[in-house]
N, C-alpha and C positions, 0 to 999 in steps of 0.2 A: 255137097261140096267138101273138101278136101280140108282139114284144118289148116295145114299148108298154104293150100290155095288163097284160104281166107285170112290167114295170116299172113301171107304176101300183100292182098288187095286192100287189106287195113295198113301195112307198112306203107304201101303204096299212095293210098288217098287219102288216108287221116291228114297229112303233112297240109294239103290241097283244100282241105274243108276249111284243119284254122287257119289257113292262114285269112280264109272270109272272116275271120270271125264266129264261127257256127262250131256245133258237135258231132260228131260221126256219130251214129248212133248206131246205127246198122247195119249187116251190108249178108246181103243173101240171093245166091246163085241159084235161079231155077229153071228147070225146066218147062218150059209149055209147045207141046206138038214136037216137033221139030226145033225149035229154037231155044235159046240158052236167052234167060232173062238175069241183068246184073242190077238189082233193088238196091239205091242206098238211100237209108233216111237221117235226114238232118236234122239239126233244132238247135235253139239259142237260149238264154233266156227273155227274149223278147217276144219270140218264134219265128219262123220263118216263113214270107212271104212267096209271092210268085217272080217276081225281079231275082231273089235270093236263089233262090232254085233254079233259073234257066243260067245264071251266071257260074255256077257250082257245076250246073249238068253239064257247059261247055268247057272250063276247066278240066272238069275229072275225063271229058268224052277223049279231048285231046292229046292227054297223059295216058289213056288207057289204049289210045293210037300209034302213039311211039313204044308202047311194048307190048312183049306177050304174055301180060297179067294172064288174060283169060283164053291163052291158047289160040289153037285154031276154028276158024268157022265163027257165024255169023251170032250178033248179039244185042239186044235191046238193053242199053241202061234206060234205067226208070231210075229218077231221082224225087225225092219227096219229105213230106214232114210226118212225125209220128202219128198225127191224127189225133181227134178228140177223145177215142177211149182208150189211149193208151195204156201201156205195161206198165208200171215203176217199178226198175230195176238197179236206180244207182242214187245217191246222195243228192247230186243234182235236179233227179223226176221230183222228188219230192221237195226241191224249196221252191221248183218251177211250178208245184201244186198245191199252194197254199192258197187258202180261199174255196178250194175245190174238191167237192164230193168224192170221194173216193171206197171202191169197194174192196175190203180188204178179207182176202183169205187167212186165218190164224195159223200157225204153228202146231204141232200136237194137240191135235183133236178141239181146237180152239175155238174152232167153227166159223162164220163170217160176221162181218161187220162192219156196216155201211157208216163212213164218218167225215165230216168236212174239216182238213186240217189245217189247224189255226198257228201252230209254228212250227220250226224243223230245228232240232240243234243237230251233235257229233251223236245223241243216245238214240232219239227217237224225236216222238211227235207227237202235241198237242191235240187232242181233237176235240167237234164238238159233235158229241153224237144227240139226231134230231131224236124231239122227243116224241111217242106214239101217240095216236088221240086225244092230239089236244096237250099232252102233257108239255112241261117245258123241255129245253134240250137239257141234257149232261154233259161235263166233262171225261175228258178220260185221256189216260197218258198211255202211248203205248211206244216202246222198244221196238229196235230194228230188228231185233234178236225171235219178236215175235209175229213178224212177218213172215208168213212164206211168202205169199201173192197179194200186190196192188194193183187195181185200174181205175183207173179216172171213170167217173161215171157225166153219161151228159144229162144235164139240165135243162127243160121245156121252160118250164114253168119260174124260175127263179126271179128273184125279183133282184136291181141292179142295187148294190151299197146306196147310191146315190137317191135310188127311188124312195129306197128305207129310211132314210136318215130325212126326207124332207115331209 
């Protein structure tokens, strides 16, 4: 897709998401077979439901009706929410991932590092990284500066705040 293009169809439907309330997070043109697919993913810091989403995909369907954002020929919007092992890519993912395991790619040969973040300010973030065999956890404080890549990892096994504390 076209930076143009995508920057028309964000000029376009950003307006349309908050005004739900919600965050454009996404929005990606693809192809499959023959047909043109318009992905856009939302989220809040609540998150976002299935009520949330068929109201958003009828908005955005109807506004993407009355013009020709996406040209001519036939098109599937697909709207949806970032999913459980999401990317962090903006100030936001990560206050909306406090509490939650996150696997983090370093900076300059940094290497990775698996850590559950316990606060978010404007520098960085708190974390507690678990501790190996048995040991206890650690702290450790890390810069946004020494991020390259975050993703939320999922949890089987966790146990709830609630189960722990009782």
């Amino acid at each position: 897709m076209s930076t143009t293009q995508s920057e028309r169809l964000r000029q376009l439907l950003e307006p349309l998401v908050t005004s739900q309330d919600l965050d454009l997070e996404e929005i990606e043109v693809a192809s499959v077979g023959r047909k043109r697919v318009l992905r856009v993913v939302i989220d809040s810091e609540d998150g976002v439901d299935l009520d949330a989403i068929a109201e958003v995909s009828r908005v955005l369907s109807a506004k993407l009706d009355e013009t020709d954002a996406m040209g001519e020929g036939e098109y599937d919007l697909e709207v949806g929410s970032p999913g459980a092992e999401r990317a962090l890519t903006e100030h936001r993912h990560y206050e909306r991932a406090v509490d939650r395991l996150v696997k983090f790619q370093l900076t300059e040969g940094g290497g990775e590092l698996t850590a559950r973040i316990l606060t978010v300010d404007d520098e960085g973030l708190d974390l507690e990284v678990p501790g190996v065999k048995g040991r206890k956890p650690t702290s450790r404080r890390l810069a946004f500066d020494e991020i390259d890549k975050a993703r939320v990892q999922v949890e089987f096994n966790r146990k709830d705040k609630k189960e722990e504390e009782a």
